[in-house]
C-alpha positions in Angstrom: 85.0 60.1 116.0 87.8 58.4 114.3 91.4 59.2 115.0 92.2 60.1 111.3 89.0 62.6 111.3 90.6 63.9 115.0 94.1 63.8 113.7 92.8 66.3 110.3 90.7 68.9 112.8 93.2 69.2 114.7 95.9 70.3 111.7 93.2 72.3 110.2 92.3 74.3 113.9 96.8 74.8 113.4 96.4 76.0 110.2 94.1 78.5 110.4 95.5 79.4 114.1 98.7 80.5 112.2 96.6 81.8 109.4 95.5 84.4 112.1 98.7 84.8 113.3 100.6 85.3 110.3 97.9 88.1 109.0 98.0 90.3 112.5 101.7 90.7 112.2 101.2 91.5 108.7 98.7 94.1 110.1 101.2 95.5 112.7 104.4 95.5 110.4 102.1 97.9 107.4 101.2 100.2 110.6 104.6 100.6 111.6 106.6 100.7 108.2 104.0 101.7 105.6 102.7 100.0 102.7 105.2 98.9 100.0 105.9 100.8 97.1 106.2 98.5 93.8 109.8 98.7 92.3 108.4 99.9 89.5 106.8 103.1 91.0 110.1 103.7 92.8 112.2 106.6 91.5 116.0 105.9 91.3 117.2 108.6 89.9 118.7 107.0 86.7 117.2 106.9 83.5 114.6 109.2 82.5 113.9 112.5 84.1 111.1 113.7 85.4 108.6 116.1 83.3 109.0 119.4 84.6 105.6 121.2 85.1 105.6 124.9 86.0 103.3 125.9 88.7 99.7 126.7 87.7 99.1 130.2 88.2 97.7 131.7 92.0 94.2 133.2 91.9 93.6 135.5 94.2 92.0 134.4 97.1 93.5 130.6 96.6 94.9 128.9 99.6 98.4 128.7 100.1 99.2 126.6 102.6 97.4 123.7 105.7 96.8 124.6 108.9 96.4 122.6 111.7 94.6 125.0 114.1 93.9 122.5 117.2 95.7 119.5 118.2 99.0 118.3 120.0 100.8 119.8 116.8 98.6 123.1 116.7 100.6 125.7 114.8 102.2 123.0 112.1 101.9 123.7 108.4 102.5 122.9 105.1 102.5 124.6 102.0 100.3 123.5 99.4 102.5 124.2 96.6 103.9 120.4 97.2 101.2 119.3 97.0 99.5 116.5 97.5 100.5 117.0 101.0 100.0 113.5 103.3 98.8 113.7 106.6 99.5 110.9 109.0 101.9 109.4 112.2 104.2 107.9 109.5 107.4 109.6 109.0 107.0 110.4 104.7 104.1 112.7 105.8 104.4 116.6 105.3 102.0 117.0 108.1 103.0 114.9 111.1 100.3 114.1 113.7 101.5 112.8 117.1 97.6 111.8 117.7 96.7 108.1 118.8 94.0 108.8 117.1 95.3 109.1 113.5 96.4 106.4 110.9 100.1 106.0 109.7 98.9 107.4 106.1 95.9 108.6 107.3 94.1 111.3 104.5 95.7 113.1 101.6 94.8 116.8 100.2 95.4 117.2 96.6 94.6 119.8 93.5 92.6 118.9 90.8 92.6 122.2 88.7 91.5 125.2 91.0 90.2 122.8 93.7 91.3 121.3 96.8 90.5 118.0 97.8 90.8 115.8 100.9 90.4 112.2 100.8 90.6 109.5 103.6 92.9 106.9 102.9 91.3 104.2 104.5 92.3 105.3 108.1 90.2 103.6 111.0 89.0 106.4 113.0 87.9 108.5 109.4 88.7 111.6 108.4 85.6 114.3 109.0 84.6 117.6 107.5 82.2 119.4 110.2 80.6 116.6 112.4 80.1 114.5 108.3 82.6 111.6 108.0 83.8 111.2 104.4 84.0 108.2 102.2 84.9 109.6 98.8 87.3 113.0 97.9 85.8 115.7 98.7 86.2 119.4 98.4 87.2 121.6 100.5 87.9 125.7 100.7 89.0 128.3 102.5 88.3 127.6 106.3 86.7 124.6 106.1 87.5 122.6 109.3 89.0 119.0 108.3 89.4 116.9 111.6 91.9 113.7 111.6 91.5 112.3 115.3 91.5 115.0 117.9 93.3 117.5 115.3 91.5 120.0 113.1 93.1 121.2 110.2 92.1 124.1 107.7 93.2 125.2 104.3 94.3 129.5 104.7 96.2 132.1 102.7 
């Protein structure tokens, strides 16, 4: 082999070395601090207000708040009245998981007219309803058993 063709794998076997490196810390840093918000999604606080949107009525019966009924954090809740409600390690999450287990932003439960939904947000270890890991959001009621690592969660009155 030539020195010029020896000289040329060996920059490209650097590049692509700090290629690698470059994109783990990338990894590690969006674990640790979250994603970034655009500015333009960012609220300042100036300008225009938000629309305010009353409450939509309770039906009887609805759930009222998430429960997370086993787990390190067994006992936590949140009401689902601020909704959607994020559930995750990081620290912007209304339901806080200590749970090696569980993604940073891990799932999200949201209302979409009288229906609760939970949806993975592209967590590692998945976000289950029964023993049936979900890809898509899905619906959920009263009592159904959401599990996020080794904690199960459930929607209750």
């Amino acid at each position: 082999m030539s020195e010029l063709t020896l000289f040329l794998v060996r920059i490209a076997y650097l590049a692509i070395l700090w290629i690698f490196v470059l994109s783990a810390i990338s990894v590690i840093r969006s674990d640790m601090f979250g994603a970034r918000v655009p500015e333009g999604a960012r609220t300042t606080g100036r300008g225009s207000q938000p629309k305010q949107t009353k409450p939509p009525k309770k039906r009887r019966g609805a759930p009222t708040q998430v429960v997370v009924t086993s787990g390190t954090n067994s006992g936590a809740t949140a009401a689902l009245a601020d909704a959607p409600i994020l559930i995750g390690r990081g620290s912007d999450a209304a339901i806080r998981l200590e749970d090696d287990y569980v993604s940073t932003r891990h799932a999200r439960i949201a209302a979409s007219g009288d229906q609760w939904f939970v949806e993975d947000l592209g967590s590692t270890n998945g976000t289950y309803i029964g023993s049936v890991r979900i890809t898509q959001p899905t619906t959920i009621t009263l009592g159904t058993q959401v599990r996020i690592g080794k904690t199960i969660l459930e929607l209750r009155k």
